[in-house]
N, C-alpha and C positions, 0 to 999 in steps of 0.2 A: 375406807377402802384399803385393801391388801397392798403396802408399799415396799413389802420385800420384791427385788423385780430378780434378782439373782438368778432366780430356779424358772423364772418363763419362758416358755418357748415364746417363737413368733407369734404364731394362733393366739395363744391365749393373751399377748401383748397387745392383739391388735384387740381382740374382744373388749381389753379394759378402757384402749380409745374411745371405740365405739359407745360402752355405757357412760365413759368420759359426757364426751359428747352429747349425748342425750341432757346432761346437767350444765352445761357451760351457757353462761345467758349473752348474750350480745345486745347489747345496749346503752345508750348514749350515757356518756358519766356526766353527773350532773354536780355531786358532792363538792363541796371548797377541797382544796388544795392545798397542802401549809407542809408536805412532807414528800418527796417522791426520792424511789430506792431506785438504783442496777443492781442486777445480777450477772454472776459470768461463771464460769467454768472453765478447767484447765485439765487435760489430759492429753496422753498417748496414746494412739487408739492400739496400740498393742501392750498396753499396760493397763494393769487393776487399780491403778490411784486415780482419784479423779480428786483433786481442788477447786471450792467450790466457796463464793463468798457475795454477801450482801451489801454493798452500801447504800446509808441512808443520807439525803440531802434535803437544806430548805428551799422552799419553790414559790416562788419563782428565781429565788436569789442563787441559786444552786448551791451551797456553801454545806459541805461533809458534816455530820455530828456523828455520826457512831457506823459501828461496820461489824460483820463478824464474818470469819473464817473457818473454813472445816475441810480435812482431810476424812476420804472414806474409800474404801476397798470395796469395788464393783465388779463383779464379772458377769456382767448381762455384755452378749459384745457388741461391737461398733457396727449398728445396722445401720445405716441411711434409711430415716422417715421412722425411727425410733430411737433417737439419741437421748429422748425424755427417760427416758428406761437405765441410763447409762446418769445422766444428771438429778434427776430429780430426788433421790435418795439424800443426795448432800446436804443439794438448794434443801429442804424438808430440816436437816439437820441445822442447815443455819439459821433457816429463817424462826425454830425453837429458839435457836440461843440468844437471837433480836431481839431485846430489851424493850427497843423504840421502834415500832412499826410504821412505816409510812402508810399514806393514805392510797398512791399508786405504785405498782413496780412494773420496772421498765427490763426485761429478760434480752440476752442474746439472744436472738433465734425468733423460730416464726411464734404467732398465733395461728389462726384459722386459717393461714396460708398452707396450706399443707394438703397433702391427698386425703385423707381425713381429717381434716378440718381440727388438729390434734397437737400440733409444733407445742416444743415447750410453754411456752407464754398460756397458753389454752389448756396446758396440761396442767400444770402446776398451782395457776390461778383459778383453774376447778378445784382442784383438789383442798386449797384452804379456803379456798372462798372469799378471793380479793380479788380486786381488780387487778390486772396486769394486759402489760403491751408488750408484743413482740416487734424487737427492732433487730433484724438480719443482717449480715453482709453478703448474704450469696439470696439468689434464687432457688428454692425447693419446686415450687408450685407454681402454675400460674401460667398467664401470658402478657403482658404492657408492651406499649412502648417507649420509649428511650427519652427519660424527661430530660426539659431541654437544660441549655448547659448552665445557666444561673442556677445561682444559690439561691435556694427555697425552690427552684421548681419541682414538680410531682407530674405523677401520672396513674392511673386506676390499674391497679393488677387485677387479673379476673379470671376466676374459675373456667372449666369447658363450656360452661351454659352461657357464660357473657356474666357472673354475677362478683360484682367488686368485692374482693377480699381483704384490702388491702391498698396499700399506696406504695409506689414506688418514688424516693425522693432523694432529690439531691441535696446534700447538705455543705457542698464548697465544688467551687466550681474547677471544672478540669478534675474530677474526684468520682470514682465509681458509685452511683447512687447505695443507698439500703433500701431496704424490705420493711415499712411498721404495714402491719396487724395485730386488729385487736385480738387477747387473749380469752378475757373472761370480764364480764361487767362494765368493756366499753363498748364501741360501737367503731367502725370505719373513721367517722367524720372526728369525732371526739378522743380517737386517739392519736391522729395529728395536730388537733388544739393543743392537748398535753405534748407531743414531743419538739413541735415549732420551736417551742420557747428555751427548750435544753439545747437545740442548736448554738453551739458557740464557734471555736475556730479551728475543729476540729471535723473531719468525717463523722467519727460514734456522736452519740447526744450525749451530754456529760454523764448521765448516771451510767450505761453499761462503759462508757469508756473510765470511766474513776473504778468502777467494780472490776474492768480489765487489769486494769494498773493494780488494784487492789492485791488481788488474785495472783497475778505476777510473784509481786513481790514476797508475797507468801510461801512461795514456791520455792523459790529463791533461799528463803528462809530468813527473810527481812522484817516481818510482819506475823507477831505471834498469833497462833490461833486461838479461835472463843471470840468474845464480844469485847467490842472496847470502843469506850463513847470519848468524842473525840472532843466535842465540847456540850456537855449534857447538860448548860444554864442555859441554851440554846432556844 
């Protein structure tokens, strides 16, 4: 599918959700687990750079082996419920230069939580054809209520019709919950089996929070771009 997003209007961004869509599978992930990635993204929404980087971890251990980084010049602009349009050109470019593919990736932002059913997680994860969760810190979509104040509790986010998109979950208490939704190749119930366990002592789950830090640093100019395996006897 056409990934230059530069030149789209809206209409036709929305169109490519929509055939998105039609291909994105929702369903429970079943495969072993021995590798799971974040992703994150970093821009100014009145600036054309967008930095954009992948890290890879072992899982359940969480423990970093390889990451890559990439800077890339976008002007598709900062629409709300189309930031995929603004990111995924990069994510695309990194996830090329990923040597080591994980078996899950774990994205900023929604999956099928979205007005069309479209958030990055669901965009992106169609688009190559993996699995991926969307793990948010804000609400786009939806309606829940307010899971209670312990760590680990959740609550169902749900479409206008009543239908679960989605979990709403606390991951440290006294801490404003996130948003996972599944992307592409999980399901509701099986994308919080996978992201429970990245909970450490942090709000983010370790991989978009190590890919946050990642990305930072990058930016910064701490962290060269391209791929680099961090410990590839791993």
């Amino acid at each position: 599918m056409h990934t230059d997003y530069n030149t789209l209007s809206i209409p036709e961004a929305t169109q490519i959700q929509q055939l998105l869509r039609d291909q994105t599978v929702i369903a429970p992930y079943t495969a072993p687990i021995r590798y799971i990635a974040g992703t994150d993204i970093s821009f100014n929404k009145f600036s054309t750079t967008v930095f954009a980087g992948i890290v890879v971890l072992t899982f359940p251990a969480l423990q970093p082996i390889a990451y890559s980084l990439v800077k890339k010049e976008v002007t598709f602009p900062y629409v709300p419920g189309y930031l995929a349009f603004r990111e995924v050109p990069a994510l695309l470019d990194a996830w090329q230069l990923l040597l080591f593919k994980p078996d899950v990736l774990v994205l900023d932002g929604h999956g099928i939580a979205h007005p069309r059913r479209m958030g990055i997680a669901a965009h992106f994860g169609t688009l190559i054809d993996h699995a991926t969760i969307g793990c948010a810190k804000k609400k786009l979509y939806g309606r829940y209520e307010e899971p209670g104040p312990a760590r680990g509790a959740y609550s169902p986010l749900l479409d206008k019709q009543g239908g679960v998109i989605g979990n709403v979950l606390r991951t440290k208490e006294k801490v404003k919950p996130v948003f996972i939704s599944p992307g592409h190749r999980t399901d509701v119930a099986t994308s919080m089996d996978i992201i429970l366990p990245c909970v450490r002592r942090h709000r983010l789950p370790e991989p978009t929070r190590l890919a946050h830090q990642a990305v930072n640093q990058f930016r910064l100019g701490l962290l060269p771009e391209g791929y680099t395996a961090i410990n590839p006897a791993t």
